[in-house]
C-alpha positions as CSV (number, residue, x, y, z in Angstrom):
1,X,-32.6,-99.3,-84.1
2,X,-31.4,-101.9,-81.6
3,X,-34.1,-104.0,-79.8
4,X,-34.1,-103.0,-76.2
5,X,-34.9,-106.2,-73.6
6,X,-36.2,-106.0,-70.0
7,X,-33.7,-107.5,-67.6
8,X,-34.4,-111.1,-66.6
9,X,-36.7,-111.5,-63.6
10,X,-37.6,-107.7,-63.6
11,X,-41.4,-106.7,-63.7
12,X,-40.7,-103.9,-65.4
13,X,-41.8,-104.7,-69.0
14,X,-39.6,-103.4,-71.7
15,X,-41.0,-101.5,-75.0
16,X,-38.4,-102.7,-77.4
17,X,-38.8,-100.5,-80.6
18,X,-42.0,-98.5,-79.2
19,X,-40.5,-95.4,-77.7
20,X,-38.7,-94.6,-81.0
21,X,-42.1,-94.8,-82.8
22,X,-44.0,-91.8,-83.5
23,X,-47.6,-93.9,-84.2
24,X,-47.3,-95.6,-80.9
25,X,-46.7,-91.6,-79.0
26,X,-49.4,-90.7,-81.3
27,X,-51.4,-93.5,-80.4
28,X,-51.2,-93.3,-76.7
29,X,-51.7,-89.1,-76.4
30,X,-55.1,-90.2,-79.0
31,X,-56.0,-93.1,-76.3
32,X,-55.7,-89.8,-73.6
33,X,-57.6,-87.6,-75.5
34,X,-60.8,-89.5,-76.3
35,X,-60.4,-91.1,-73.0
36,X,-61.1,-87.2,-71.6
37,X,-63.6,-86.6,-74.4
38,X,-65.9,-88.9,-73.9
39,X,-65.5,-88.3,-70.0
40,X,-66.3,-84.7,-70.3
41,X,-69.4,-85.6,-72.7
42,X,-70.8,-88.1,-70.7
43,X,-74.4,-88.1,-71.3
44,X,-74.4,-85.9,-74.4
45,X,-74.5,-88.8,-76.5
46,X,-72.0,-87.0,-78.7
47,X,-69.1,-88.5,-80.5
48,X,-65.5,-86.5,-81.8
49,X,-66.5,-86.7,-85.4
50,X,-70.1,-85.9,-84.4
51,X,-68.7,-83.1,-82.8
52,X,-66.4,-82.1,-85.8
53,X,-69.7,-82.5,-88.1
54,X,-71.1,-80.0,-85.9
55,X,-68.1,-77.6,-85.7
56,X,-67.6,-77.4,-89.6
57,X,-71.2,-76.8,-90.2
58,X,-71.7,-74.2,-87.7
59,X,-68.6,-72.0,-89.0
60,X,-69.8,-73.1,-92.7
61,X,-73.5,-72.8,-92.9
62,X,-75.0,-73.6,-96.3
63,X,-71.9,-76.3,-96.9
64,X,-72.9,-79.3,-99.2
65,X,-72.5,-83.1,-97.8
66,X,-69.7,-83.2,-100.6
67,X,-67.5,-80.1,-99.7
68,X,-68.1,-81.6,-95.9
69,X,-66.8,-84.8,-96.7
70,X,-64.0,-83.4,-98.9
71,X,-62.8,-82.0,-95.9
72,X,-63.1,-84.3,-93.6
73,X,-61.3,-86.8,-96.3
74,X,-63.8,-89.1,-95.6
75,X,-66.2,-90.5,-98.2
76,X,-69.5,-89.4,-98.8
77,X,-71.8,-92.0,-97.7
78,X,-70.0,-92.4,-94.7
79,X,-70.9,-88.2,-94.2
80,X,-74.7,-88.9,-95.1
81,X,-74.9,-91.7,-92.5
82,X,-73.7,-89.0,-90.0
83,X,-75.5,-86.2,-91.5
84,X,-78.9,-88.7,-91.2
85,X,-78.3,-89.4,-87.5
86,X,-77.6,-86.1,-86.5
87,X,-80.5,-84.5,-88.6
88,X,-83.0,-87.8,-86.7
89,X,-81.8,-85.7,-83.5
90,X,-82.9,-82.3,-84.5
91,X,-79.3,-80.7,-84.2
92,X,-78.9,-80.6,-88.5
93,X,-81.0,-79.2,-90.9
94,X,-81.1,-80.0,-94.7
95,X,-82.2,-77.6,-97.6
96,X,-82.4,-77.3,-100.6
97,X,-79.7,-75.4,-102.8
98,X,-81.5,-72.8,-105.3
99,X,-79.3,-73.8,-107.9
100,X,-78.2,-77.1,-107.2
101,X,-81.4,-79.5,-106.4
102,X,-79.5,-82.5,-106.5
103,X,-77.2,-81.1,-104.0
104,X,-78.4,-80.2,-99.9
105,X,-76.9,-77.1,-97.9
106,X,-76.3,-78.0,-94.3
107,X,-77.0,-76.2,-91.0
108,X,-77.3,-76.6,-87.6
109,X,-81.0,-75.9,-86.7
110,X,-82.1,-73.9,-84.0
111,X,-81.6,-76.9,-81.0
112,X,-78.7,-77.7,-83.2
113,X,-77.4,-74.0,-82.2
114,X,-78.0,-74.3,-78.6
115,X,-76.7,-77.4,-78.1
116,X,-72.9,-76.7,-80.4
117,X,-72.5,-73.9,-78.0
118,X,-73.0,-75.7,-74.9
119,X,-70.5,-78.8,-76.4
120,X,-68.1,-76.4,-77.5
121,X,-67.9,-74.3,-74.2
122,X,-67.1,-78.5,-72.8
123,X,-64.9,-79.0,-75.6
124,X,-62.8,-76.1,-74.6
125,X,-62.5,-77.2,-71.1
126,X,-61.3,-80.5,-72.1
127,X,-58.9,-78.7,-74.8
128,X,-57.4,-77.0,-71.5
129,X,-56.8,-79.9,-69.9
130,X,-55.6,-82.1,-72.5
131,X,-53.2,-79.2,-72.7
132,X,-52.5,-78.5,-69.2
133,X,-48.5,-79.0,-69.2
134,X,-48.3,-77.2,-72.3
135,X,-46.9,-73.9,-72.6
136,X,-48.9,-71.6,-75.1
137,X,-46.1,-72.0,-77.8
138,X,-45.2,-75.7,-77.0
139,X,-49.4,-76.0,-78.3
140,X,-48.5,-74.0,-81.3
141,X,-45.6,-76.2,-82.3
142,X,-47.5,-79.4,-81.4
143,X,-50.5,-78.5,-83.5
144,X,-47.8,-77.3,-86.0
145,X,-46.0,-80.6,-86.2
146,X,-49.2,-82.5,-86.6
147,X,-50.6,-80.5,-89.3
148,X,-47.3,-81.4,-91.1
149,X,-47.9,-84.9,-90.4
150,X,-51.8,-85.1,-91.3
């Protein structure tokens, strides 16, 4: 890769290596989509992983803190901070597993319920216009391509 220079006295900055670099496209489109996130949840006091917590639990009722983080690929601890903060806010619920005391099954309680839905119906507005000038199949292949990446 040669290094590409802007022209003396132009103001037009040049980005030498960066447009050949996958993190920094990935980097900027990530800047674009939290940027929208947090616009659309203003006031929800909701953050993506917080949202993600939420998503997993509510299509996976009864999953343990472990499996969660195990998914995730995040540590535990850092999934019972989360876990602790959302259940302080009465959207998650802990119980006891019948054959695992050592172990807690995780659910969304009742406001927990309420509230996914009404996030997720915002979610999915954002989704459509994060993906605006997208065709249907060029969102497959996107999503494809970064599954293969992650």
């Amino acid at each position: 890769m040669e290094k590409k220079r802007a022209p003396e006295g132009k103001d037009t900055p040049a980005f030498g290596l960066l447009p050949d670099l996958l993190g920094y496209h990935l980097r900027r489109a990530q800047f674009a989509v939290f940027q929208d996130f947090a616009a659309t949840m203003a006031g929800s006091d909701i953050t993506p992983g917080q949202f993600g917590v939420l998503a997993l639990i509510d299509a996976n009722p009864g999953l343990s803190q472990t499996r969660l983080a195990g998914i995730l690929g995040i540590d535990r601890s850092t999934v019972v901070g989360v876990i602790d903060r959302l259940e302080a806010r009465g959207l998650v619920a802990r119980t006891q597993r019948p054959n695992d005391r050592r172990s807690h099954a995780l659910q969304l309680s009742p406001q927990g319920a309420t509230r996914f839905r009404l996030l997720a119906s915002k979610v999915r507005r954002h989704e459509r216009r994060m993906a605006a000038r997208l065709s249907a199949r060029e969102r497959r292949m996107l999503i494809g391509l970064l599954q293969r990446i992650g």
